[in-house]
C-alpha positions in Angstrom: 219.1 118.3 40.0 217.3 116.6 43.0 217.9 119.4 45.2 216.1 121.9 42.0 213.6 119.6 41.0 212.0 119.6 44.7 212.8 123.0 45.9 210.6 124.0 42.8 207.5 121.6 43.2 207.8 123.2 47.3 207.9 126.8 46.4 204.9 125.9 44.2 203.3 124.6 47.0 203.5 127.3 49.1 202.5 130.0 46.6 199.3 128.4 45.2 198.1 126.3 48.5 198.2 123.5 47.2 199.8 119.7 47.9 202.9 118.2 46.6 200.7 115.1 45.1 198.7 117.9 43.1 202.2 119.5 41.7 203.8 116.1 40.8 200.4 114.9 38.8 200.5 117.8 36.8 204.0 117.9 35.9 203.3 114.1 34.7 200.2 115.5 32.4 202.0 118.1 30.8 204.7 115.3 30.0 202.5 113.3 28.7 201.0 116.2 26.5 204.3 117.3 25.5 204.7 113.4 24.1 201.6 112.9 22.0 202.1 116.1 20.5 205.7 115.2 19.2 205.9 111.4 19.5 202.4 110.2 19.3 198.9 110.2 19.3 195.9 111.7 21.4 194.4 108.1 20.9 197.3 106.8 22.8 197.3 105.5 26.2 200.1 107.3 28.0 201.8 106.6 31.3 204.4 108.6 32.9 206.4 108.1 36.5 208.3 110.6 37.3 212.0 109.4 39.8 211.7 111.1 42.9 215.2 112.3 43.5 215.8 113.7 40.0 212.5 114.4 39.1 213.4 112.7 35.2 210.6 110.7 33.9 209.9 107.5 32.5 207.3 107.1 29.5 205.2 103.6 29.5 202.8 103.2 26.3 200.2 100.6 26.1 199.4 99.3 23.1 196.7 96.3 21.5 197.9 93.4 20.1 196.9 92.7 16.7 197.8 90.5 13.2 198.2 93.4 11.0 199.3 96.5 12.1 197.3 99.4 10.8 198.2 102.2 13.2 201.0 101.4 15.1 201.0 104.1 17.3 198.1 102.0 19.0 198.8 99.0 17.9 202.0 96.1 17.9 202.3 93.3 16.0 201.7 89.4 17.9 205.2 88.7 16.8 206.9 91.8 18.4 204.4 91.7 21.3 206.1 88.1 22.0 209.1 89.7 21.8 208.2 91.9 25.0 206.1 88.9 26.8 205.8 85.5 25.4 202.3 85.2 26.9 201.2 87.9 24.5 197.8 87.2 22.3 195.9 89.0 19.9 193.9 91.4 21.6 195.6 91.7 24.9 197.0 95.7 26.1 200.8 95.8 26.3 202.4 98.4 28.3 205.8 98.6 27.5 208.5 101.1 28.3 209.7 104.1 25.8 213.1 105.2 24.6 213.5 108.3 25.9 212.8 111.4 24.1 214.0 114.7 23.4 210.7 117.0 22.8 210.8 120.1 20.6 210.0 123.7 21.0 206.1 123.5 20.7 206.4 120.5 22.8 207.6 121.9 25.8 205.6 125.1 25.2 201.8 122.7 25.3 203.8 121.3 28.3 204.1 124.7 30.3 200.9 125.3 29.3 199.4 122.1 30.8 201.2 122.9 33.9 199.8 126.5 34.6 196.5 125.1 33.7 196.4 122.2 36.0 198.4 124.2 39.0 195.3 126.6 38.2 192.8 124.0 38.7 194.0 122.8 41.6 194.4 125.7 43.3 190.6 126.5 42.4 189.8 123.2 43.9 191.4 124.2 47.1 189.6 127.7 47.4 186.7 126.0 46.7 187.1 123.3 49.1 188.2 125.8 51.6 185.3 128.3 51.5 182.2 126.2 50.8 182.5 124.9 53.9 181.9 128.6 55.3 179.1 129.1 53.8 176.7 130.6 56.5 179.5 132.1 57.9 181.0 135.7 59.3 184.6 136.2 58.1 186.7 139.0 58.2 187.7 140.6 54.9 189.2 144.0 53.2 188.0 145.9 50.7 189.7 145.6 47.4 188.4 147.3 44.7 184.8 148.7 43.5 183.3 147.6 40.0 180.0 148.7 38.1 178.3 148.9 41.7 179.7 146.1 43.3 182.3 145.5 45.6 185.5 143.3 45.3 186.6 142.1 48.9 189.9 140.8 49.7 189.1 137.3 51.7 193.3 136.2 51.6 193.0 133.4 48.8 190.0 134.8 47.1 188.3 137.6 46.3 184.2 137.8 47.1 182.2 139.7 45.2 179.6 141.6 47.0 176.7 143.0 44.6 174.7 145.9 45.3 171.6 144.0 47.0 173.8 142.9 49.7 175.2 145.9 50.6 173.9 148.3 54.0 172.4 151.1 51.8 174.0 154.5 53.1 177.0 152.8 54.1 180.0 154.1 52.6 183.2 151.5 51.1 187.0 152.7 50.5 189.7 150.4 49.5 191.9 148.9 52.5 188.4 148.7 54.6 188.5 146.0 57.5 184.6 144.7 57.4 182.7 141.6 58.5 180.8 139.8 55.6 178.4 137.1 55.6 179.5 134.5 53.2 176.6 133.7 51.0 177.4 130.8 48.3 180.2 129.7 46.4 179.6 128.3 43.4 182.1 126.8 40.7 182.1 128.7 37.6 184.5 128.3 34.6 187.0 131.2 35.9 187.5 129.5 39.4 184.9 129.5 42.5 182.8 132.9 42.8 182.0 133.7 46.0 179.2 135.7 47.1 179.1 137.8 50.8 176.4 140.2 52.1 176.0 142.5 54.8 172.4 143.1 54.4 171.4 138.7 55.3 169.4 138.3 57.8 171.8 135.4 59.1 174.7 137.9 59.7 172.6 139.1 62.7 172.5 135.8 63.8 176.2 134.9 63.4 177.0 138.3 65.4 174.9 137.2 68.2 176.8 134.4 68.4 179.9 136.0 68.6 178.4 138.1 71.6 176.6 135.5 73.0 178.1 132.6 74.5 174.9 131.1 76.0 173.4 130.1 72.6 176.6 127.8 72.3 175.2 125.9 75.5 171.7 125.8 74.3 170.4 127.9 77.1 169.1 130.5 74.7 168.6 130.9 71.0 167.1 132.9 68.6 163.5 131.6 67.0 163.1 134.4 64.3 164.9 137.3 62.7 163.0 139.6 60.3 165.6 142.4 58.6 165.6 145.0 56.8 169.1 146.5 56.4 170.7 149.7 57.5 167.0 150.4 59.6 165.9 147.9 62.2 165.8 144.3 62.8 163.4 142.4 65.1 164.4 139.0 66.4 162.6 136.7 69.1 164.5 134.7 71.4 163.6 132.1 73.8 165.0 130.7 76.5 165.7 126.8 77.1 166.6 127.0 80.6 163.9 128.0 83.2 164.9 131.1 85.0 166.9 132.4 82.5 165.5 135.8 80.7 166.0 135.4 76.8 165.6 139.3 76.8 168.1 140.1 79.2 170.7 137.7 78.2 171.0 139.0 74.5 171.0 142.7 75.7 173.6 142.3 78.1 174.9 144.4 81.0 173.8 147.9 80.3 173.1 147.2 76.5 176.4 145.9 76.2 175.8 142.8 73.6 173.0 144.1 71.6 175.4 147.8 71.4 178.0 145.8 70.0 176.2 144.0 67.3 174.2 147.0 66.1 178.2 149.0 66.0 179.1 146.5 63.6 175.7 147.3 61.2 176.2 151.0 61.3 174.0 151.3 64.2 171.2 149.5 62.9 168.1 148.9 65.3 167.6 146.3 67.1 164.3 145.1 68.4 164.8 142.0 70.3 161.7 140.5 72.1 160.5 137.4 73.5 159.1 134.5 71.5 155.4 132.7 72.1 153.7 129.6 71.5 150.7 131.3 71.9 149.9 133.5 68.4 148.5 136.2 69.9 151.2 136.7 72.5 153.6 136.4 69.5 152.0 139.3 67.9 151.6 141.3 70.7 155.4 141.1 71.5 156.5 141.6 68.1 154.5 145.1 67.9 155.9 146.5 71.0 156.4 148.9 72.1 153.0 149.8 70.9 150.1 149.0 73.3 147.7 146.0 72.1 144.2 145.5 73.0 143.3 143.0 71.4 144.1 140.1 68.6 141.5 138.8 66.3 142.8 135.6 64.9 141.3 134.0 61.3 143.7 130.6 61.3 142.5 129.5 57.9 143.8 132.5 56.4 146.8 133.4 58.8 145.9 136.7 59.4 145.5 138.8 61.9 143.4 141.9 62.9 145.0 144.1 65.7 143.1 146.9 67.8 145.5 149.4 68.9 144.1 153.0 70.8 144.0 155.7 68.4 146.7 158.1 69.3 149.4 154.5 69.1 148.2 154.0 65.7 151.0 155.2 63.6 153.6 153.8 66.7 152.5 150.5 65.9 152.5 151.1 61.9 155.9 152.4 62.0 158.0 154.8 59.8 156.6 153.9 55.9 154.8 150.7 57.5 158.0 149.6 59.0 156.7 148.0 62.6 154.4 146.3 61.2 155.7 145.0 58.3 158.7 143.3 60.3 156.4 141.9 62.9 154.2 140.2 60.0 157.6 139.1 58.6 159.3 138.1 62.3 155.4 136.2 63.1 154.8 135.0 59.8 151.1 136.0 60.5 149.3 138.6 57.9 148.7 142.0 60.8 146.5 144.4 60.1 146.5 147.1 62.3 142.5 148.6 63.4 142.7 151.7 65.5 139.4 152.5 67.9 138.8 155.9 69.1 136.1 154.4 72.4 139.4 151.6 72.6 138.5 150.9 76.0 136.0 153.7 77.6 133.6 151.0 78.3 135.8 148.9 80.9 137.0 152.5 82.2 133.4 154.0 83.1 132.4 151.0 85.3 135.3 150.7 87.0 135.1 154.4 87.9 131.9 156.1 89.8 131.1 159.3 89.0 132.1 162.2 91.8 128.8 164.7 92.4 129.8 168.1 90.9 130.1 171.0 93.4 127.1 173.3 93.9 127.1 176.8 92.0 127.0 179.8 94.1 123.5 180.1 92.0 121.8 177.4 92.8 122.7 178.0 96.6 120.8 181.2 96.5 117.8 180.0 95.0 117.6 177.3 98.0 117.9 180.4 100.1 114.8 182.1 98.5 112.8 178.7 98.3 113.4 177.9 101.7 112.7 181.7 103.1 109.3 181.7 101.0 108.3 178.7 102.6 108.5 179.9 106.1 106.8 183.1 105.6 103.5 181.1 103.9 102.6 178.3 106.7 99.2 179.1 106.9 98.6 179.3 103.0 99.6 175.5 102.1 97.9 174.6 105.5 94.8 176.2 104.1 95.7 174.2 100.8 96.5 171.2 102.6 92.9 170.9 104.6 90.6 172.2 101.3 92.5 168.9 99.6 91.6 167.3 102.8 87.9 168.0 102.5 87.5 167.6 98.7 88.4 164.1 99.0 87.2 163.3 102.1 84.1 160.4 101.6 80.6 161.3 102.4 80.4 159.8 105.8 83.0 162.0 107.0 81.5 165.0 105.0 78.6 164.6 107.4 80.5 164.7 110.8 82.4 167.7 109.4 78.9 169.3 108.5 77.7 168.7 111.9 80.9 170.3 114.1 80.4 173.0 111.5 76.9 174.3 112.7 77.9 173.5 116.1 80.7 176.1 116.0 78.4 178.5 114.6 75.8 178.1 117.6 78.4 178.3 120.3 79.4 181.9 118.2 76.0 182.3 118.2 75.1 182.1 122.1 78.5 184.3 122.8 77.2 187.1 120.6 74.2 187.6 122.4 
């Protein structure tokens, strides 16, 4: 009997997860059932102990002292309450030890019954107990079994549920599937803990960083933002706690190596990671790369702000559908609107450079030619020109002295003639 009676409260156990205490208290509630159903009352206060090498139990009732008996399943007499302990008086509790019984059919039947359900409790206590603590957590699972849309994952004592929202759209489930999910909640329902996983959290990027990235363990790198949207890209901003050390470089790893491996496990999601600021506008700037910024208009009051881009990186830095941008505003928590400029620029460009003189047309060479030949061929003409100016402006003092070597010239022509 000793040998039965423990072998079967160990298989127990082993099969639910749960202790031995757990087992042995339920065993002495369904006993006790079993008893006020036949023997008593559901008023009654019942106390069984159960002998730990044969597992047979012992039944203690407690019941008030009183003058008159009017229910004596709850009550016992002064007289016969001396009986059991002479210090007995009217009001006191007895607890005094049953005959023991022999419990019908339905009794034993309430008594199973008590069993399952307190064996089931427990062992909904323990799943609970065991996975609320991993909330926030990666584990590895199977899928089980698909549902209206969701999917029913295998997580060895439980089953997660994971609904439609948190799964990687285009990604394709069969049963027997090894995944990683996220482990959302778990909450305690009245069928046993319900736990929720996701592959779409933002966290789960996070928790996969970590399993690539030993130096956020040691604090000399972590991860200051994550914006997500899943089964597309993902931006995240790291920062680095340790001068010298790049953030950047550290989460992509040897040749891509850490960030590869991360976005293998999200069906070769993007990954944007890039480095996080203090300063806003360095924030933003970062978070639109790779688009080229020129500048970042910042209204603090409102949170928002107005980014010029050059024209032909407009639709870079607005992404696919809004995309870019929309996951930098997210990643930032700034309000980006995105301003393209057609002169973005021109006027720091044209002072830096100077203008080269253009080349001389075969045209305009010949006409120098011409102008030039012209002029040597008429001398005397814009002499002439030149000494008529001479004279009309000349002032009427010198008019006078040019009057006078005039008529002298003539004279001396004069005197030769003759």
């Amino acid at each position: 009997m000793q040998n039965q009676f423990l072998s079967a409260i160990e298989q127990i156990c082993e099969e639910k997860g749960i202790s031995k205490d757990m087992v042995i208290e339920a065993i002495k509630a369904a006993i006790i059932a079993a008893y006020k159903k036949d023997f008593g009352d559901k008023e009654q206060e019942v106390r069984v102990e159960l002998n730990p090498d044969s597992g047979d139990p012992t039944i203690f009732v407690t019941k008030e002292v009183v003058e008159s008996v009017e229910d004596g399943l709850i009550q016992i007499s002064i007289a016969d309450a001396k009986k059991l302990k002479k210090a007995s008086a009217l009001g006191d509790m007895i607890e005094f030890k049953e005959d023991s019984k022999e419990f019908g059919r339905v009794a034993a039947q309430t008594a199973k019954q008590v069993i399952v359900q307190r064996i089931r409790e427990a062992e909904r206590e323990v799943v609970f107990s065991e996975f609320s603590g991993k909330e926030g957590l990666i584990i590895n699972a199977m899928v089980q079994r698909f549902e209206s849309g969701n999917v029913f994952i295998d997580l060895g004592k439980a089953t997660g549920v994971m609904f439609p929202s948190d799964q990687i759209p285009n990604e394709k489930y069969y049963p027997a599937q090894k995944i990683k999910v996220f482990v959302v909640r778990v909450e305690q329902t009245n069928r046993g803990p319900q736990i929720v996983v996701s592959r779409t959290h933002p966290d789960m990027v996070r928790r996969l960083f970590e399993l690539e990235v030993p130096e956020i363990a040691n604090g000399s790198v972590e991860i200051a933002g994550i914006a997500r949207e899943a089964g597309a890209r993902t931006k995240i901003a790291v920062k680095s706690n340790v001068p010298g050390v790049d953030p950047v470089g550290t989460f992509v790893g040897g040749r891509g190596t850490r960030v590869q491996a991360v976005m293998g496990e999200l069906g070769e999601e993007k990954i944007d990671i890039i480095a996080f600021s203090e300063d806003p506008k360095e924030y933003i700037t970062n978070a639109l790369s790779p688009t080229k910024v020129i500048s970042v208009k910042l209204d603090k009051e409102n949170k928002k702000a107005v980014v010029k881009v050059p024209e032909d990186q407009l639709s870079l830095a607005i992404g696919k559908s809004g995309q870019n941008v929309r996951l930098a505003a997210k990643l930032t928590e700034w309000n980006i609107d995105i301003d393209g400029a057609d002169d973005a620029g021109v006027e720091s460009t044209a002072k830096e450079i100077v203008p080269e003189p253009k080349p001389a047309r075969t045209a305009d060479l010949e006409d120098a030619i011409i102008a030039a030949s012209n002029a040597s061929t008429e001398p005397k003409e814009d002499e002439a020109v030149t000494k008529a100016t001479q004279v009309t402006e000349a002032t009427p003092e010198s008019k006078d002295d040019i009057k006078k070597v005039v008529e002298k010239e003539e004279a001396l022509e004069d005197s030769e003639d003759k």
